[in-house]
VEXKETI-308698 format. One record per residue (C-alpha): z, y, x; residue number from 1. Coordinates in steps of 0.25 Angstrom, whole numbers, plus 5000, padded with zeros to 4 digits. Each point is the difference from the previous one (the first is absolute). Layout:
<r><w>Z</w><v>Y</v><u>X</u><num>NUM</num></r>
...
***
This chain:
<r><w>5428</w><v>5401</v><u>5412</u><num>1</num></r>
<r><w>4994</w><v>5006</v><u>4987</u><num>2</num></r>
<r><w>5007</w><v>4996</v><u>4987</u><num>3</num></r>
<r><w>4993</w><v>5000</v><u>4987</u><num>4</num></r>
<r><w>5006</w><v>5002</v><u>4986</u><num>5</num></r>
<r><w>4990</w><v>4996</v><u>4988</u><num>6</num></r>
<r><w>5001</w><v>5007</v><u>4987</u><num>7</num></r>
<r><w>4990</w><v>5000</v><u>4987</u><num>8</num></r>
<r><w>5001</w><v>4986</v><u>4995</u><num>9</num></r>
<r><w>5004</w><v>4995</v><u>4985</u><num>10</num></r>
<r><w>4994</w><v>4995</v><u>4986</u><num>11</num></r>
<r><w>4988</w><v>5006</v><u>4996</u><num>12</num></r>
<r><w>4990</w><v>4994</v><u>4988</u><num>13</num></r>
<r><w>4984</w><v>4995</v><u>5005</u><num>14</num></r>
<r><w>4991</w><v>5012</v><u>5002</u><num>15</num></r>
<r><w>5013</w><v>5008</v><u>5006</u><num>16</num></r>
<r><w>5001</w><v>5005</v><u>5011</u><num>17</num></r>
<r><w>5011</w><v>5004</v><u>5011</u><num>18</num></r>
<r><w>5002</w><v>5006</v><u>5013</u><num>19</num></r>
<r><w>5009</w><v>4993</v><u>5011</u><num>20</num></r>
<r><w>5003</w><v>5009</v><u>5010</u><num>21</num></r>
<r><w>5005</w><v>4995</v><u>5014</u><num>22</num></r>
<r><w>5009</w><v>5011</v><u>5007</u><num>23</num></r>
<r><w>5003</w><v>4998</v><u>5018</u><num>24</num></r>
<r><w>5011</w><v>5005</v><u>5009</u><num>25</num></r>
<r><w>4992</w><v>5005</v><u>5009</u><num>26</num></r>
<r><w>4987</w><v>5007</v><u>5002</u><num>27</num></r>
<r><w>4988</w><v>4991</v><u>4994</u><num>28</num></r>
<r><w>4992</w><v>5010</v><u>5007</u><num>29</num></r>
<r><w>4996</w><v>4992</v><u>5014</u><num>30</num></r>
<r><w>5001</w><v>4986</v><u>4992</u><num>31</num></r>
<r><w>4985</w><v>4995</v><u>5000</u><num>32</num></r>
<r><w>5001</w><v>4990</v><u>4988</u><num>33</num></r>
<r><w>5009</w><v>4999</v><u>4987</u><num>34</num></r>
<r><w>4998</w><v>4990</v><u>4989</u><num>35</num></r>
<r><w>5005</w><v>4994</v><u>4988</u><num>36</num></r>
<r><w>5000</w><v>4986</v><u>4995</u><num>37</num></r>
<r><w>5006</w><v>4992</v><u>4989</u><num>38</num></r>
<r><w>5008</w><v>4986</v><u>4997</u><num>39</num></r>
<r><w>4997</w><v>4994</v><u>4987</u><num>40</num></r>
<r><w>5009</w><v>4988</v><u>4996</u><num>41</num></r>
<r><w>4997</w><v>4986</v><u>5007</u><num>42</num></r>
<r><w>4989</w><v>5010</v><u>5006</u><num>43</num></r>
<r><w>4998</w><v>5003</v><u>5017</u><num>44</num></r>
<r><w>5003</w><v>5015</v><u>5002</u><num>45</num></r>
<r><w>4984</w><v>5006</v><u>4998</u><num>46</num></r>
<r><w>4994</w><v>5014</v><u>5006</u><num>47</num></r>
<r><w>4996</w><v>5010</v><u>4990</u><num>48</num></r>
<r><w>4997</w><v>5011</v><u>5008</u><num>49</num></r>
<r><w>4999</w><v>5006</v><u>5015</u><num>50</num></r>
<r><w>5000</w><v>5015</v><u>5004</u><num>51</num></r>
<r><w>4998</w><v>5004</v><u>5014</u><num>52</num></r>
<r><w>5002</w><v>5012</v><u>5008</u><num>53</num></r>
<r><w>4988</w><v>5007</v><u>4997</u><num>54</num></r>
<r><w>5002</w><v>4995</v><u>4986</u><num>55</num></r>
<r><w>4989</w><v>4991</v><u>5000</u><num>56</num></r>
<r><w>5003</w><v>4991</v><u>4988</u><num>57</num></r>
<r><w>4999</w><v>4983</v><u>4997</u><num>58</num></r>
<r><w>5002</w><v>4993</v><u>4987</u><num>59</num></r>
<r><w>5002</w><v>4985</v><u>4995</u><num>60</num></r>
<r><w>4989</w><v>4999</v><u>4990</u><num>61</num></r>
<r><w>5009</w><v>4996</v><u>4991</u><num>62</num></r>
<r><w>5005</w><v>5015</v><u>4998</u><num>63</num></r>
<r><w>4987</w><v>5007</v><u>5004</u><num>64</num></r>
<r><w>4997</w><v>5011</v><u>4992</u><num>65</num></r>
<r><w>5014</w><v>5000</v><u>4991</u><num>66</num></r>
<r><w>5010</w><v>5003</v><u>5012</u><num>67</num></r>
<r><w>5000</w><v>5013</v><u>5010</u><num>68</num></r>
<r><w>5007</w><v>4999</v><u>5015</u><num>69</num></r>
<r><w>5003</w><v>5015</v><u>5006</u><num>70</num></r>
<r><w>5011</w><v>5005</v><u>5007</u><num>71</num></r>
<r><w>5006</w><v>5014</v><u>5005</u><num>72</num></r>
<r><w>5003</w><v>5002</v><u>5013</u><num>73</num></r>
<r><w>5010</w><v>5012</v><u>4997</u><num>74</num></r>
<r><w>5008</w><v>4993</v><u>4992</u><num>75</num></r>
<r><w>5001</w><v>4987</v><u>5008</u><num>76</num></r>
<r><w>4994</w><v>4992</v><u>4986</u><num>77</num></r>
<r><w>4989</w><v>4991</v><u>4996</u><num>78</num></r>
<r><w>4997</w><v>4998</v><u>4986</u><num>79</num></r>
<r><w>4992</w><v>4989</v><u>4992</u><num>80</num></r>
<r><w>4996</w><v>5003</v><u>4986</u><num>81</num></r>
<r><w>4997</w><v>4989</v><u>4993</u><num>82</num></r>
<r><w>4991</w><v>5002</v><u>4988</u><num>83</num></r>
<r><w>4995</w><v>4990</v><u>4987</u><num>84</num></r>
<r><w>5010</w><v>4991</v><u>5002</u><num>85</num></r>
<r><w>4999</w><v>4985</v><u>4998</u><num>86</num></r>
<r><w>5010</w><v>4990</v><u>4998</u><num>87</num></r>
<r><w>4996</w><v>4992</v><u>5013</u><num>88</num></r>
<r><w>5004</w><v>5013</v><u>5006</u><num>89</num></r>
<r><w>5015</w><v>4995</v><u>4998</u><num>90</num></r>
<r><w>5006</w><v>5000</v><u>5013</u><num>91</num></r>
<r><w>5009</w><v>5007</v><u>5012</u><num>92</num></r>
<r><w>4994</w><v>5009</v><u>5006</u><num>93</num></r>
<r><w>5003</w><v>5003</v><u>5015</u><num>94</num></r>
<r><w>4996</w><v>5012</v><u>5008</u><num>95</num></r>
<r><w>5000</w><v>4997</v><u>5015</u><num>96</num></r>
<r><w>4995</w><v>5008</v><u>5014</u><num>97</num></r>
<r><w>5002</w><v>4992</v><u>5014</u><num>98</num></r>
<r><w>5013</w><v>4994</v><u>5002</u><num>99</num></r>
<r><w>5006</w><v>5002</v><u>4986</u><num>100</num></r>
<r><w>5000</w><v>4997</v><u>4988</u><num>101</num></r>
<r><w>5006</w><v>5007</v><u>4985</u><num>102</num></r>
<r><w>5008</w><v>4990</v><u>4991</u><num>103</num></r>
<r><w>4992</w><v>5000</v><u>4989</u><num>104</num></r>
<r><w>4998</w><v>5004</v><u>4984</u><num>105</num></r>
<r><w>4997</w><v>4993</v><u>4989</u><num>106</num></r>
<r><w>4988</w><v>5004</v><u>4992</u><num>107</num></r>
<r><w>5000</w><v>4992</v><u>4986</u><num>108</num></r>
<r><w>4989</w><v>5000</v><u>4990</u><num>109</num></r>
<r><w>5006</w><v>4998</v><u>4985</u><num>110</num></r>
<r><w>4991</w><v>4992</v><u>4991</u><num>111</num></r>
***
């Protein structure tokens, strides 16, 4: 079973930006979709974005246009960049493929 570890997340002002990166333990290569989602407080756990295999890519509106989804087959890694940050944009964000999930970061916006 492929494990995930998340790294990227922290404090960052409105307009910021920041890059989460979502690293596997295995080969990403044959894996047909990976994604990320987020959990803000007293919130369900939303999507934010979707890439597939042929790295066909799916947004929430919420985000479209501000955040980028990619990944690197080489390295066993997918990325989100998350650009002009807004403060709804305070969450946890998870990076998942079929069957497992990464624990999560924190990503704060500072007033």
């Amino acid at each position: 079973q492929v494990q995930l570890v998340e790294s990227g997340g922290g404090l960052v002002q409105p307009g910021g930006s920041l890059r989460h990166s979502c690293a596997a333990s295995g080969s990403i290569f044959s894996i047909n979709v990976m994604g990320w989602y987020r959990q803000a407080p007293g919130k369900k756990r939303e999507l934010v974005a979707l890439i597939t295999s042929d790295s066909n890519t799916n947004y929430a509106d919420s985000v479209k246009g501000r955040f980028t989804i990619s990944r690197d087959n080489a390295k066993n890694t997918f990325y989100l960049q998350m650009n002009s940050l807004k403060p709804e944009d305070t969450a946890v964000y998870f990076c998942t493929v079929p069957g497992a999930w990464g624990p999560g970061t924190q990503v704060n916006l500072s007033s």
